[in-house]
Every structure is written in C-alpha cells, then in structure tokens.
N, C-alpha and C positions, 0 to 999 in steps of 0.2 A: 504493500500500500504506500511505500515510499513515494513512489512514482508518482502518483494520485495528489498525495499530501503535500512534497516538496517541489519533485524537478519538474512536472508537468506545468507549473506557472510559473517557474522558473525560466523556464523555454519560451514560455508564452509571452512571457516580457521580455526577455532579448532577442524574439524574433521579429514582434511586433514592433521597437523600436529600431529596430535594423529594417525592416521592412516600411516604415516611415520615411529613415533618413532616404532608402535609394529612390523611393517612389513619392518623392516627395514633390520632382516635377511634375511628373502624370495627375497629382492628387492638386495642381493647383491648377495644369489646365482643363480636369475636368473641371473643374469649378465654374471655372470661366465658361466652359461650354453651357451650362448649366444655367448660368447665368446669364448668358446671351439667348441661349436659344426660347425661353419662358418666363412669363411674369412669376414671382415667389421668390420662395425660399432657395439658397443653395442644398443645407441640407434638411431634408423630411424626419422627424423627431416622432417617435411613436416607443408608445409605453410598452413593456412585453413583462412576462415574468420569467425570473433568472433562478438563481439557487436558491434552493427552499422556496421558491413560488415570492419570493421577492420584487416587486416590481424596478423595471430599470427603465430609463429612456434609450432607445435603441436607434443607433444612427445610420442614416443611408444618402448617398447622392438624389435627390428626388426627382426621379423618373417619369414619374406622372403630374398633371395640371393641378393646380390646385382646388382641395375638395374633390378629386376624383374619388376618394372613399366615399363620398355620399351618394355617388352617382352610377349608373350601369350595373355592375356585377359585386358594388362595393367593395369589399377588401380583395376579393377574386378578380384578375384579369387575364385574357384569352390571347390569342393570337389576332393580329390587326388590333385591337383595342385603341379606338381612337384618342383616349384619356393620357395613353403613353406618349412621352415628348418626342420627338426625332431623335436629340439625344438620348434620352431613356431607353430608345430602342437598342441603340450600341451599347449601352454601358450594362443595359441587363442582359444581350448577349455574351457580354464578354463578363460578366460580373464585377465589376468596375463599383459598379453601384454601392456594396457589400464593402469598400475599400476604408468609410468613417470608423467601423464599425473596431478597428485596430486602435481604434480609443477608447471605443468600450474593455478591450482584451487590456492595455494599458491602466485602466480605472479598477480594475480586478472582474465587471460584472461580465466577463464573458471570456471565451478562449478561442481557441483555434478550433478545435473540433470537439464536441460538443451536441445535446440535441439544437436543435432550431429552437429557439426562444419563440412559446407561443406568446397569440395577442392576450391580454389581461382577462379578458369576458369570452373566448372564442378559443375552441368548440366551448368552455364554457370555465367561471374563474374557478382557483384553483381550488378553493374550499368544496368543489362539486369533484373533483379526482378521485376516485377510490386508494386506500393507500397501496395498492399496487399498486396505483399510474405514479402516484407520485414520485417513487424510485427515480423516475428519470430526471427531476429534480435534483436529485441527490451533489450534482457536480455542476461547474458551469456552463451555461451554455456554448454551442458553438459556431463560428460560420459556416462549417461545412458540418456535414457529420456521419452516423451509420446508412440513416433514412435516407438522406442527399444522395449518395453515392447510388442507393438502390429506388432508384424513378425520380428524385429533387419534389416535382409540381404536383407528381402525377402517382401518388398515394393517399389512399383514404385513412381519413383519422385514428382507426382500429389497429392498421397496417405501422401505420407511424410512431404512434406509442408504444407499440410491442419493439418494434426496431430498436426506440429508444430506450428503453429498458431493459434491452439487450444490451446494448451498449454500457449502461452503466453497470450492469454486473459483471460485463469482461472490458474493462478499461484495462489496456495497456500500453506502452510505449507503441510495440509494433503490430499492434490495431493502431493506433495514434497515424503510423507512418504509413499504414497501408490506404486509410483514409484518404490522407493526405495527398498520394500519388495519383492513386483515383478518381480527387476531384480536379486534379489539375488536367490529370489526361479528358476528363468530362467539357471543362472550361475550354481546352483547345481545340476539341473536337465537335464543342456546342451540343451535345450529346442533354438530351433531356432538357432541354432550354424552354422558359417559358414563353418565346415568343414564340415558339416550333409547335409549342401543346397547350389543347384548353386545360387552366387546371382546373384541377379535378376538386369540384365541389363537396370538401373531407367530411361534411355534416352526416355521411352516411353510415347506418348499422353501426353506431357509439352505444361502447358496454359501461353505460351507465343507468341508473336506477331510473326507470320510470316516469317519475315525480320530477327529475333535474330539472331545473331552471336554465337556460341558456341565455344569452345574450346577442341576437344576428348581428350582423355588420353593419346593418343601417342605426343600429343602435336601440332596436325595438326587441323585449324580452316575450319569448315564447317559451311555449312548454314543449320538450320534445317528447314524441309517442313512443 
C-alpha cells in the first residue's frame, strides 16, 4: 500500500509540474484560441466529487458556448453538436481540453489516473451510492482511468462503476503505467473520441434502491423507476 499512500502523489506532483513547465506554450495558446474563437470564459469550472465524495471544482478548457448545459442534450453531447466551439472540437479531439485539470492533480484533489470525477447530483449525489459504489471513492480521482481506456463516452453507469471499483481494489504502479500507455495510444489514435460517438446516455439499468432520488442535468429532481 506504499504505493497508494506515498509515491503514487509523489509522481503525480512531479509529473504534473514537469508537464506544466514543457506544455506550458501549448497551454497558453490554447487559451488564446479559446478566447478568440467564443464569447466567455477561458476556463469552464464545474463542481465534481473527488475523495470520499468530497466536492472539488474541476477544470477544463471550455469547449462548448456558454450555458450549453442548459441546452440540447445538457451535460451529454453527441457528434456534430452544435453547442461545441470550433475550437472545442480540436481540443476534445485531441484532449487538450483535460490539460487545466494538472492543477487540480497539483492542489492534491485529483491525479493522473484515477476514476473520472462524477458531477455532484449525476447519476445521483453521493449520499444515494451504496457503500459498495463508494469504494471507488476511496482514492483520487483521475484524468484518465480503468473505465476510459475501456469505451471513455461510450459506457453505461452500471459498467463504469464496476470498472471503477475495480480499479480501486487493484491499484498498482503497473496498472498505473498500463493505463497510462493506453490512453495515450487512444488520444493518438482518436480511438473512442466523443466527437466520433453519441454518448451514451449512463442513466441506464442503475443498481440503486428504488426510492433514489436523482438529480437530471437540466437540474430538475426525478424519481428513478
């Protein structure tokens, strides 16, 4: 568990600051592109929950127009989606997007690999998890992670939490490093990319109690059957 404990944020801090200093042209003139190309924000600031179901603010290049969560498919977006910027469309190609997010890893609230940091209310907040889901909690989240490497967009909720909870009972370095290679061969190859595939709307067959309260995207609470 050393690994877990010490060197795996160990790494995560001196890669992420070495991955700052070289990419630190690329990271100012996406900005810029960002910035010319749409009215708003540079970066899109959205709440997720991190270790132990802790909320964090989560950073991204922002991709889509502003308020496009309120709009179309809300937190979901497809292929063509007209909500996504011209630049959004390169930079979630190449996942470029995901590149703030080395400040979250920086701040402690996230790592390199890791599950995906769900939204706070979505599939639903965390006090509605069975304390099996929670496990996946147990460690920081990540940018890539087990799920990612196995479909990214294009796995339902049920699928994704079991993944991750795999993941966090066999954390190792080289699960760490097989991840790792994986997504980069993914990233180059555009292999599973959300602009290639409708994602897959994860609200389906969730092994949760009956009675759960959820929370949609548009921000209206239903009752799931």
């Amino acid at each position: 568990m050393s690994y877990l404990k010490y060197i795996k944020r160990i790494l995560d801090l001196l890669f992420a600051v070495l991955a700052l200093v070289v990419l630190s042209p690329l990271l100012v003139l996406t900005a810029l592109a960002v910035r010319i190309d749409s009215p708003g924000p540079i970066i899109f600031r959205q709440s997720r929950l991190g270790k132990d179901g802790k909320p964090f603010v989560l950073y991204k290049f922002r991709s889509m127009r502003v308020g496009a969560e309120h709009t179309g498919m809300g937190q979901y977006s497809y292929a063509a989606d007209p909500r996504v910027t011209r630049v959004g469309r390169v930079i979630r190609a190449t996942s470029m997007d995901e590149l703030p997010q080395l400040f979250n890893i920086i701040k402690g609230e996230m790592s390199f690999i890791g599950f995906r940091p769900v939204l706070t209310y979505h599939p639903f907040p965390y006090a509605s998890y069975t304390p099996e889901q929670k496990q996946m909690f147990a460690q920081r989240p990540g940018i890539t992670g087990w799920a990612q490497i196995h479909g990214r967009k294009c796995v339902n909720w049920d699928d994704r939490i079991a993944m991750n909870i795999w993941y966090a009972q066999h954390i190792s370095l080289c699960l760490d490093l097989k991840i790792f290679f994986i997504t980069i061969y993914k990233v180059v190859s555009n292999a599973d990319n959300v602009n290639t595939h409708i994602t897959v709307l994860k609200d389906a067959k969730i092994k949760q109690p009956t009675n759960a309260m959820i929370q949609t995207d548009q921000g209206e609470e239903s009752e799931r059957k």
